[in-house]
N, CA, C and O atoms as a Tripos MOL2 file, in Angstrom:
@<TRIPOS>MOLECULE
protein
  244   243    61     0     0
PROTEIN
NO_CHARGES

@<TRIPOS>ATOM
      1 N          64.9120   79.9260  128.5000 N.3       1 UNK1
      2 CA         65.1050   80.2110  127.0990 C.3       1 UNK1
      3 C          64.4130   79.1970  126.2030 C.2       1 UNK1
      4 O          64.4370   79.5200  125.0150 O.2       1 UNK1
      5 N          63.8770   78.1880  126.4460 N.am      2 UNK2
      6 CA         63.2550   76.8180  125.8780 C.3       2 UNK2
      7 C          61.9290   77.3250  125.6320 C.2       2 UNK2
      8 O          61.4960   76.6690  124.6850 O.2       2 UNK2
      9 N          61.0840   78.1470  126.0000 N.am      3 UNK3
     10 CA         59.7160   78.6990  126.2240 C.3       3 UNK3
     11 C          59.7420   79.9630  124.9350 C.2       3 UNK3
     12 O          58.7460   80.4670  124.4160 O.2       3 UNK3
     13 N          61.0190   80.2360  124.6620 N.am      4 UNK4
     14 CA         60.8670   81.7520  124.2410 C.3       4 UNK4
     15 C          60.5190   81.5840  122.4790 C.2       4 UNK4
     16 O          60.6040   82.4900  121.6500 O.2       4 UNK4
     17 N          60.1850   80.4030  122.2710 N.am      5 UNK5
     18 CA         59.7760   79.7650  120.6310 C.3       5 UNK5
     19 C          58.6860   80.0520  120.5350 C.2       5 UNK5
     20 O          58.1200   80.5660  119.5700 O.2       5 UNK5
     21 N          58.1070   79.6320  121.9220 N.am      6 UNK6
     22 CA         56.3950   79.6600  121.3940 C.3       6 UNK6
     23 C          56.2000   81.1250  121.3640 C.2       6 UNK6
     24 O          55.2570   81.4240  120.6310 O.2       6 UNK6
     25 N          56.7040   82.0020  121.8450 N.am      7 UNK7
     26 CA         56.1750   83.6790  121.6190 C.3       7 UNK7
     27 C          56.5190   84.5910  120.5550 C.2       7 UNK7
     28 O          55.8170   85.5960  120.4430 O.2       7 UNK7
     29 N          57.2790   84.4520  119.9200 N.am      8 UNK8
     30 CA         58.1390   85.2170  118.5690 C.3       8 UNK8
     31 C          58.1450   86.6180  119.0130 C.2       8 UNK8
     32 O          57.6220   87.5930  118.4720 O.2       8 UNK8
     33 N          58.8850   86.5370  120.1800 N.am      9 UNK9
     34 CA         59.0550   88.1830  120.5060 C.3       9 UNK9
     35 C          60.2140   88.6050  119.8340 C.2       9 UNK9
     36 O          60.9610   87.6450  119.6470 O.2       9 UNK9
     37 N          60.7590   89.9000  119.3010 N.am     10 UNK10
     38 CA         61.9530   90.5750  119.1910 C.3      10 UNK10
     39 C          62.9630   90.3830  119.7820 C.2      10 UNK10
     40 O          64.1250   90.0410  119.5640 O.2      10 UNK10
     41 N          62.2950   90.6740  120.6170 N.am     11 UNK11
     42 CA         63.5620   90.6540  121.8380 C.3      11 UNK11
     43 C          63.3050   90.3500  123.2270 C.2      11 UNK11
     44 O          62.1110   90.3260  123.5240 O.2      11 UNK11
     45 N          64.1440   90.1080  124.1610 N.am     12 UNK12
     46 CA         63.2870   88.9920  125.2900 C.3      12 UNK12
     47 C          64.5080   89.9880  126.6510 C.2      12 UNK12
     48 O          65.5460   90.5500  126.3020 O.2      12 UNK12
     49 N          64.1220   89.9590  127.7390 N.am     13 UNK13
     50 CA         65.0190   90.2540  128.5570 C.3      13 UNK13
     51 C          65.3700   88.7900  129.4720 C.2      13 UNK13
     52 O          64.4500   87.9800  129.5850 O.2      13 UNK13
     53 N          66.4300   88.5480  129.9770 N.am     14 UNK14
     54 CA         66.7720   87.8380  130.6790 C.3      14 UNK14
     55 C          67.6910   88.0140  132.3460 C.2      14 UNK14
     56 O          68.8660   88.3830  132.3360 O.2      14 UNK14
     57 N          67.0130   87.7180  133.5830 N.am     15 UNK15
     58 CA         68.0700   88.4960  134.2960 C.3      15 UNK15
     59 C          68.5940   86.9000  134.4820 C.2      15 UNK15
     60 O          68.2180   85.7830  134.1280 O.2      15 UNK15
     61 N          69.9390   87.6230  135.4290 N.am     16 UNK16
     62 CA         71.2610   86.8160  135.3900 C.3      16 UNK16
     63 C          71.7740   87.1580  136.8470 C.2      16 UNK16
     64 O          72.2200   88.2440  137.2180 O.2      16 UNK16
     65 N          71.5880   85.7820  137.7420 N.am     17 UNK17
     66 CA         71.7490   86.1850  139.2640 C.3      17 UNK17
     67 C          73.1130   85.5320  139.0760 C.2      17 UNK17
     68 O          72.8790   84.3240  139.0430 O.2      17 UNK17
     69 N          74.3800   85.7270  138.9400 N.am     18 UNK18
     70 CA         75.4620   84.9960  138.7930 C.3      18 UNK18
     71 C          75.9220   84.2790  139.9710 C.2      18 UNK18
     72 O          76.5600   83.2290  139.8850 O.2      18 UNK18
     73 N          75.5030   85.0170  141.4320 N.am     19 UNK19
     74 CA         75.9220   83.7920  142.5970 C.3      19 UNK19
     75 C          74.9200   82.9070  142.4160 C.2      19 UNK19
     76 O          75.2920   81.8610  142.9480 O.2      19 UNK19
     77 N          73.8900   82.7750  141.9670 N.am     20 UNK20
     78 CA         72.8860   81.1280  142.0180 C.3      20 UNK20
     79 C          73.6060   80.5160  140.9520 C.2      20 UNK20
     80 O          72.9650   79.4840  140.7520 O.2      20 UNK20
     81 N          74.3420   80.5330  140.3320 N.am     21 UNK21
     82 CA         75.4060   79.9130  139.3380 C.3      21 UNK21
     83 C          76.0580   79.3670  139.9080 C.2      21 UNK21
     84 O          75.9260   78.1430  139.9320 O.2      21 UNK21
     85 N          77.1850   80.0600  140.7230 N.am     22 UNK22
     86 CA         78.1370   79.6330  141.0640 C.3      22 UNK22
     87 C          79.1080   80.7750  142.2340 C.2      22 UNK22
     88 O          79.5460   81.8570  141.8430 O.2      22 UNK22
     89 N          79.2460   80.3990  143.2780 N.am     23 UNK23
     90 CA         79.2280   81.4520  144.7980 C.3      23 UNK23
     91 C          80.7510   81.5270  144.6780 C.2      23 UNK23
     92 O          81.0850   82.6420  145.0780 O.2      23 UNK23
     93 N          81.8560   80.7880  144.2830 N.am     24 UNK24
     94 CA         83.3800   81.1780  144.2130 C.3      24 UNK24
     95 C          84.0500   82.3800  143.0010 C.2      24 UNK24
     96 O          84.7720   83.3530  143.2130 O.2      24 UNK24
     97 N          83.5350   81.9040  141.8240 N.am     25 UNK25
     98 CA         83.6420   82.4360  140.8560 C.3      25 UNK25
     99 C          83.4380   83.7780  140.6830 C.2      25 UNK25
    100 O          82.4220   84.3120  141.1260 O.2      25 UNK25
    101 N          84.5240   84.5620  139.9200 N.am     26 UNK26
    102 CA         84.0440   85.9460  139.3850 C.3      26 UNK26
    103 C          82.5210   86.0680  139.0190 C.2      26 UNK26
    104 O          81.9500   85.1640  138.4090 O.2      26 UNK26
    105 N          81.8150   87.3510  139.4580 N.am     27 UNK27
    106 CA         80.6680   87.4300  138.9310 C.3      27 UNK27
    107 C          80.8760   87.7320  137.5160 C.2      27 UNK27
    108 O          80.0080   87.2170  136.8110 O.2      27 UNK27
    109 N          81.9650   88.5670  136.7290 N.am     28 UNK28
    110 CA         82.2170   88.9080  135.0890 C.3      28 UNK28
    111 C          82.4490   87.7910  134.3130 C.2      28 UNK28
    112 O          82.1480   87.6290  133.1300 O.2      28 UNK28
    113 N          83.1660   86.8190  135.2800 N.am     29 UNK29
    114 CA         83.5980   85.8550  134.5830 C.3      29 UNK29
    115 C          82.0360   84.9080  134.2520 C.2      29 UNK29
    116 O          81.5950   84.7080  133.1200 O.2      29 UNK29
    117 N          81.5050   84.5100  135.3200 N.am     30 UNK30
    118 CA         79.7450   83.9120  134.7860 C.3      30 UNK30
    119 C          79.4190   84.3340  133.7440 C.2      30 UNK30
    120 O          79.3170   83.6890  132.7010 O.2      30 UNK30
    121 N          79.1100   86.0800  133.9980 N.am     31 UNK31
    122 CA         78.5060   86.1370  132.9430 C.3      31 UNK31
    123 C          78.7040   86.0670  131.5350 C.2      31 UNK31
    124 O          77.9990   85.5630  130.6610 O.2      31 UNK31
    125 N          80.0340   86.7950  131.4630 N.am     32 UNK32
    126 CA         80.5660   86.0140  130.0660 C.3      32 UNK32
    127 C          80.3690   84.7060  129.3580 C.2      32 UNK32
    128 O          80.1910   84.4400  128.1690 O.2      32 UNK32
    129 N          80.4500   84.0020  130.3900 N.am     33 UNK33
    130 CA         80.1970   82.7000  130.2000 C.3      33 UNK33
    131 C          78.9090   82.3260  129.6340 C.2      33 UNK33
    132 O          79.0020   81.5870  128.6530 O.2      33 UNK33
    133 N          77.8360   82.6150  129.9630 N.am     34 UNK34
    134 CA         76.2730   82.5090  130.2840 C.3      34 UNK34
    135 C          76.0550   83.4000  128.6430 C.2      34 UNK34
    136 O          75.1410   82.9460  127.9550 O.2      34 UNK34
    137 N          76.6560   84.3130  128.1900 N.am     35 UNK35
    138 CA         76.5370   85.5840  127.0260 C.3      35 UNK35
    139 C          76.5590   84.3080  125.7170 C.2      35 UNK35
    140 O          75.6270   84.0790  124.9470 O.2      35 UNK35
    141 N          78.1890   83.4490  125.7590 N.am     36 UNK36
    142 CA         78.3400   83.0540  124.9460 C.3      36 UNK36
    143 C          78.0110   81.6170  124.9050 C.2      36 UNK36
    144 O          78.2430   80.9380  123.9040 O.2      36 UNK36
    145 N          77.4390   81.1120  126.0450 N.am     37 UNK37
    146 CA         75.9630   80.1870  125.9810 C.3      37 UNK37
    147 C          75.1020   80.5080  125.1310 C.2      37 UNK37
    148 O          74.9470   79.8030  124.1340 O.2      37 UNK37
    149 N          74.2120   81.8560  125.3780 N.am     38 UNK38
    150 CA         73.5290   82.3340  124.9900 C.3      38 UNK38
    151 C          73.1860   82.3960  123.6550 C.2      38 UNK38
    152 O          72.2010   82.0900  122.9820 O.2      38 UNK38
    153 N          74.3850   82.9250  123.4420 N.am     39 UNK39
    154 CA         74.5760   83.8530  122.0500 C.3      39 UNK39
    155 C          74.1290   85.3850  121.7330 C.2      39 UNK39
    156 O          74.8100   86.3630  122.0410 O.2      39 UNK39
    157 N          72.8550   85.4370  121.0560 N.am     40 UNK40
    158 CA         72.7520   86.3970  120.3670 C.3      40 UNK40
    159 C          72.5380   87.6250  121.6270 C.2      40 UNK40
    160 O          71.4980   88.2590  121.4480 O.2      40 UNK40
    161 N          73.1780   87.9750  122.6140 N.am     41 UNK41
    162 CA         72.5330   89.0890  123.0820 C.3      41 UNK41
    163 C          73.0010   90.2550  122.7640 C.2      41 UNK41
    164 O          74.1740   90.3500  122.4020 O.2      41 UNK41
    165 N          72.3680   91.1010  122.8220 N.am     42 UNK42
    166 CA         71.8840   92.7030  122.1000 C.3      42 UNK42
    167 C          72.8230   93.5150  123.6040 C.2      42 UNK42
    168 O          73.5220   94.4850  123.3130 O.2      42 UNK42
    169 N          72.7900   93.1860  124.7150 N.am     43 UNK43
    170 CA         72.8980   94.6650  125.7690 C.3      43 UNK43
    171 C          73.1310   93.6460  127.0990 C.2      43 UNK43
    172 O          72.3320   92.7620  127.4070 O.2      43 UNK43
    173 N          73.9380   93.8360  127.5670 N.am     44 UNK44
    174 CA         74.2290   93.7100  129.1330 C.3      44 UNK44
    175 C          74.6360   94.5090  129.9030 C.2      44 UNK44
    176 O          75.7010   95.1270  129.9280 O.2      44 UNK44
    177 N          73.2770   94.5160  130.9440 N.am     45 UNK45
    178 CA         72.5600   96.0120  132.0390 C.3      45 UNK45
    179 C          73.4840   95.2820  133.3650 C.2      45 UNK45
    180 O          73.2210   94.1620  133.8050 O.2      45 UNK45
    181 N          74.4600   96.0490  133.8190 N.am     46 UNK46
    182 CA         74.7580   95.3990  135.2950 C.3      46 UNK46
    183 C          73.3700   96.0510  136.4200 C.2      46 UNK46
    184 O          72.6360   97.0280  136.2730 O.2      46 UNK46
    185 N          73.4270   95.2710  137.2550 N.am     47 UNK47
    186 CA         72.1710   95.9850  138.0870 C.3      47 UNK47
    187 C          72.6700   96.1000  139.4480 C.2      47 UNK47
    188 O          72.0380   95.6710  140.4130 O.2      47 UNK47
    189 N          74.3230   96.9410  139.5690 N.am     48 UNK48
    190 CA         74.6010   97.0310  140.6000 C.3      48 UNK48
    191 C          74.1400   98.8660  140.8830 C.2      48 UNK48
    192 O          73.1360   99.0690  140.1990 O.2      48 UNK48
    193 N          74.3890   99.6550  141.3390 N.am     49 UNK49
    194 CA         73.8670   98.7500  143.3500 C.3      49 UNK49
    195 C          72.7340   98.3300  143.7080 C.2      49 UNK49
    196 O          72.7540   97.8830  144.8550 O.2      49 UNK49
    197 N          71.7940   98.2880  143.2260 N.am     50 UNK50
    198 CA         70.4220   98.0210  143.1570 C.3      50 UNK50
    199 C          70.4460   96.4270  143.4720 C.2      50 UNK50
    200 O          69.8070   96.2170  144.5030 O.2      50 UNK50
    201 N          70.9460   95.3140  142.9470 N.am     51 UNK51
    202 CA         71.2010   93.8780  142.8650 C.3      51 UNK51
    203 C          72.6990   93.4950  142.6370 C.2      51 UNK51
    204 O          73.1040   93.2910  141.4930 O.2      51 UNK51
    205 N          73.5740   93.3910  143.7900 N.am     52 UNK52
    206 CA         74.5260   93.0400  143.7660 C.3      52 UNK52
    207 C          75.3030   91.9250  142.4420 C.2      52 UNK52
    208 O          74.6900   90.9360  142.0380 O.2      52 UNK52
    209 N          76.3610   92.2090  142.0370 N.am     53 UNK53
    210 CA         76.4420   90.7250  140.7960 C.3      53 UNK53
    211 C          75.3690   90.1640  140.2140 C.2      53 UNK53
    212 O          75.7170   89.0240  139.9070 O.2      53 UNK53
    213 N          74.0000   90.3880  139.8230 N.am     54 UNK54
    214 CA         73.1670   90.5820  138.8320 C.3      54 UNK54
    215 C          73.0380   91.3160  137.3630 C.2      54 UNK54
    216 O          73.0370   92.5380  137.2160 O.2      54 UNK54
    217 N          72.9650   90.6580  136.6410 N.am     55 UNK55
    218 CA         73.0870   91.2650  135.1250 C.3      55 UNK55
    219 C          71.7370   90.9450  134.5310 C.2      55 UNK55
    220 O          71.2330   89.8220  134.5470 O.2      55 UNK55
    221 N          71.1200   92.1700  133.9350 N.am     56 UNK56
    222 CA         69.7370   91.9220  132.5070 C.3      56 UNK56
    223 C          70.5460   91.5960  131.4090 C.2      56 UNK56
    224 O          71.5060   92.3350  131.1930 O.2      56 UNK56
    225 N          70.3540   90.6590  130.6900 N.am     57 UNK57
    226 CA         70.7790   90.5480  129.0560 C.3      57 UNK57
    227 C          69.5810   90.8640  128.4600 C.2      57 UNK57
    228 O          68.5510   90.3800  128.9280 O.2      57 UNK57
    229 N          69.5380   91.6850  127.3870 N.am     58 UNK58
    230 CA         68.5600   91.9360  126.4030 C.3      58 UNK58
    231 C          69.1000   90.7350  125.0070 C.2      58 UNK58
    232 O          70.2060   90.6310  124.4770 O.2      58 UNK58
    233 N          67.9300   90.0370  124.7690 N.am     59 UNK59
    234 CA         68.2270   88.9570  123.8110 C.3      59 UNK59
    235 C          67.6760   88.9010  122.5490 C.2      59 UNK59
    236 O          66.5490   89.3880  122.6340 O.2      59 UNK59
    237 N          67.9740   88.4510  121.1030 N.am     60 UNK60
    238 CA         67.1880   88.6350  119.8690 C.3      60 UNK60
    239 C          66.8140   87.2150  119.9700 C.2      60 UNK60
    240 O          67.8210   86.5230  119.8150 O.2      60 UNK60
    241 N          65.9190   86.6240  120.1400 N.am     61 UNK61
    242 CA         66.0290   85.0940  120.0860 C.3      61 UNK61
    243 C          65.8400   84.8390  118.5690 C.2      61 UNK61
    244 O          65.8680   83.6890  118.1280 O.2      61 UNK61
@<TRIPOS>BOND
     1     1     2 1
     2     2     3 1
     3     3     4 2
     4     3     5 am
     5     5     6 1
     6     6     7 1
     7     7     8 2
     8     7     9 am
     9     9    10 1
    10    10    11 1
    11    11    12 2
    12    11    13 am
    13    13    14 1
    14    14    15 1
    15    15    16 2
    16    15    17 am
    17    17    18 1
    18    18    19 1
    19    19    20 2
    20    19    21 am
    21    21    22 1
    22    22    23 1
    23    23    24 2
    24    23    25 am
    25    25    26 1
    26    26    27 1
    27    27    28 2
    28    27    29 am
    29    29    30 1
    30    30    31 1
    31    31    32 2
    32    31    33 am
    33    33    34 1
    34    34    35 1
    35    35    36 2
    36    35    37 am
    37    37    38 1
    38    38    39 1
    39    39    40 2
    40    39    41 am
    41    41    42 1
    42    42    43 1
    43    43    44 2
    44    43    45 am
    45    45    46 1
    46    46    47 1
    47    47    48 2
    48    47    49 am
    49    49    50 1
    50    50    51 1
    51    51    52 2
    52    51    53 am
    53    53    54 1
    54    54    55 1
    55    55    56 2
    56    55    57 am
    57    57    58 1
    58    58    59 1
    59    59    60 2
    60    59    61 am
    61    61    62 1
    62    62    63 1
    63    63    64 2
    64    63    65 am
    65    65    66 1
    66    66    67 1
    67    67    68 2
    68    67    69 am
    69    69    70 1
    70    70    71 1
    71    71    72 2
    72    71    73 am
    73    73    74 1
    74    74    75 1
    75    75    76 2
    76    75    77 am
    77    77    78 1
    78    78    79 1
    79    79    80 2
    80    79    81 am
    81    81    82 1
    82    82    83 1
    83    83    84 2
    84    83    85 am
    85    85    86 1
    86    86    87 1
    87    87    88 2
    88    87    89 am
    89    89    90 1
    90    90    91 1
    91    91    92 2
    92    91    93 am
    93    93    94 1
    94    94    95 1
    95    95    96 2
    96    95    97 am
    97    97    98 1
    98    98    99 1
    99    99   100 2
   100    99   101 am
   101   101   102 1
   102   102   103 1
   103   103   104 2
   104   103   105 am
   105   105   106 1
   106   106   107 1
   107   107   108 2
   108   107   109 am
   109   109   110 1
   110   110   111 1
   111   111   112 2
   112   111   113 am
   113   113   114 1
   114   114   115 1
   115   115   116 2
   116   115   117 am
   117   117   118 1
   118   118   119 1
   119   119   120 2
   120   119   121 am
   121   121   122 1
   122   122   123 1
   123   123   124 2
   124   123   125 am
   125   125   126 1
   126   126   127 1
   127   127   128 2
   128   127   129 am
   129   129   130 1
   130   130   131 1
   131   131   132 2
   132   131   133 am
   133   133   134 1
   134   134   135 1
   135   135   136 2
   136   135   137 am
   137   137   138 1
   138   138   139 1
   139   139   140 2
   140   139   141 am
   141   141   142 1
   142   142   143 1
   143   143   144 2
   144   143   145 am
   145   145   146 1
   146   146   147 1
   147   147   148 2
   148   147   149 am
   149   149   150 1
   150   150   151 1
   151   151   152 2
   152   151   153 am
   153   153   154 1
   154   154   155 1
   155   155   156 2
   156   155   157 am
   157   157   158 1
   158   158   159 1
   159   159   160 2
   160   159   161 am
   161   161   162 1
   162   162   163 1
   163   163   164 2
   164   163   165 am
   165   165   166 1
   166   166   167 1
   167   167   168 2
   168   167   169 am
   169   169   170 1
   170   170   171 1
   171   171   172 2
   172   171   173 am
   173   173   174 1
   174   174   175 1
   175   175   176 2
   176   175   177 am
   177   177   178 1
   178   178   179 1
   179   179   180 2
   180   179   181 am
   181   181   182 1
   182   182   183 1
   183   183   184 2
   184   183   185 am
   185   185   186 1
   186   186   187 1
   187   187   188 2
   188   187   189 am
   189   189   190 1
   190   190   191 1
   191   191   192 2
   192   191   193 am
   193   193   194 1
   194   194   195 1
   195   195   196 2
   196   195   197 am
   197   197   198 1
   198   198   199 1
   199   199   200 2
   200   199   201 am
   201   201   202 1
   202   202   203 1
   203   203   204 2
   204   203   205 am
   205   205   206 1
   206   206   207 1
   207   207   208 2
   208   207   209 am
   209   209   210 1
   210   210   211 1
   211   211   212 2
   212   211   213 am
   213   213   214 1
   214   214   215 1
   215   215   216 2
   216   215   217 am
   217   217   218 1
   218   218   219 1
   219   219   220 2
   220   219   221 am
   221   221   222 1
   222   222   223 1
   223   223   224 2
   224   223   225 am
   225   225   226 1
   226   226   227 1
   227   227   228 2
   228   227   229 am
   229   229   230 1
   230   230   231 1
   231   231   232 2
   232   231   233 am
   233   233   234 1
   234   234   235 1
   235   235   236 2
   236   235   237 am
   237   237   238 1
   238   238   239 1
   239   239   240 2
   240   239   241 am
   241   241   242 1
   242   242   243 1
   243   243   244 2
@<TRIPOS>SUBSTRUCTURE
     1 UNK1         2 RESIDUE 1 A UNK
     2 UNK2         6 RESIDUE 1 A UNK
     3 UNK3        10 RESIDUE 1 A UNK
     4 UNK4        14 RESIDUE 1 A UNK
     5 UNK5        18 RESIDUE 1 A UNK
     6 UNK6        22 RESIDUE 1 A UNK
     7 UNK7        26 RESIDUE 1 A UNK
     8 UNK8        30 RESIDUE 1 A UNK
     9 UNK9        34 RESIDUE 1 A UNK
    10 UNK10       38 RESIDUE 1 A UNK
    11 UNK11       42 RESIDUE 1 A UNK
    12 UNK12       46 RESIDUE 1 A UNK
    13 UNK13       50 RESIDUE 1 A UNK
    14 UNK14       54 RESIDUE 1 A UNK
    15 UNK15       58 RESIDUE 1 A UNK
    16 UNK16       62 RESIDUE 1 A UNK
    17 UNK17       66 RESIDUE 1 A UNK
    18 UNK18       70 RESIDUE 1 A UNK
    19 UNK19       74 RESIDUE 1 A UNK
    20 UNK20       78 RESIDUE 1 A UNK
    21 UNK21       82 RESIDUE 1 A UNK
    22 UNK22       86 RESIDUE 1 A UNK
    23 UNK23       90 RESIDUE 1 A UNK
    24 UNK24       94 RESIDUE 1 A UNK
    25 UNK25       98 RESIDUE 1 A UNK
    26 UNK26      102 RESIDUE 1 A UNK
    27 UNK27      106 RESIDUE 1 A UNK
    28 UNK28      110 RESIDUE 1 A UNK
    29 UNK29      114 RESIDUE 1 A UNK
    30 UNK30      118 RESIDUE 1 A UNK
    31 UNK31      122 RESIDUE 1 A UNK
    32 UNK32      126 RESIDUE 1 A UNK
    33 UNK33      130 RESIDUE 1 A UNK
    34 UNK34      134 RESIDUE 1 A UNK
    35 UNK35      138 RESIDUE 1 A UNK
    36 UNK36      142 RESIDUE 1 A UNK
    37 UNK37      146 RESIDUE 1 A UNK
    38 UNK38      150 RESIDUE 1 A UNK
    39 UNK39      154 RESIDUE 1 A UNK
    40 UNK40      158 RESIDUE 1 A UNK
    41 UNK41      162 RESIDUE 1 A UNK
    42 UNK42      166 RESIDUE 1 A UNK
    43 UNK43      170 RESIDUE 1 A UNK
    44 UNK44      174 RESIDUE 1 A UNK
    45 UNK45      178 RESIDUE 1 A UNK
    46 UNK46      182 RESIDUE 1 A UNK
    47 UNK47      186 RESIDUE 1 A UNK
    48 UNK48      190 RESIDUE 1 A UNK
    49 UNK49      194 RESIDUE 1 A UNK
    50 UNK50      198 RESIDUE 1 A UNK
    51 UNK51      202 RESIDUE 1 A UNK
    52 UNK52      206 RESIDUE 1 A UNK
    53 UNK53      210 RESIDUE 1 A UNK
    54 UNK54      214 RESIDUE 1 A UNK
    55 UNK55      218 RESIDUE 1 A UNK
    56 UNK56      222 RESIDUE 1 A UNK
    57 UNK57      226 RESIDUE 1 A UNK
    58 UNK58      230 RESIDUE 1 A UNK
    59 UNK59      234 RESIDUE 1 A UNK
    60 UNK60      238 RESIDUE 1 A UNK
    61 UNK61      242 RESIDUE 1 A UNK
């Protein structure tokens, strides 16, 4: 997210592997977590079954 200044995009996607976070923890609970790190995001895509506990955030930076 430190990189995403120099581009002035709209909107940015971000994926979200929640076990490289943290392997005990709820995967809902990460991401929540990680959202309101975040802040401004627009849309959170779960990418199950395709990517187990993986989430896209769509972001307004």
């Amino acid at each position: 997210l430190r990189n995403i200044q120099f581009y002035k995009p709209s909107m940015a996607f971000l994926a979200l592997k929640t076990r490289a976070i943290d392997t005990v923890s709820d995967p809902e609970d990460i991401m929540k977590g990680e959202r309101r790190r975040i802040g401004n995001v627009l849309e959170t895509i779960r990418l199950d079954p395709y990517s187990i506990d993986h989430y896209m955030l769509v972001v307004k930076p």
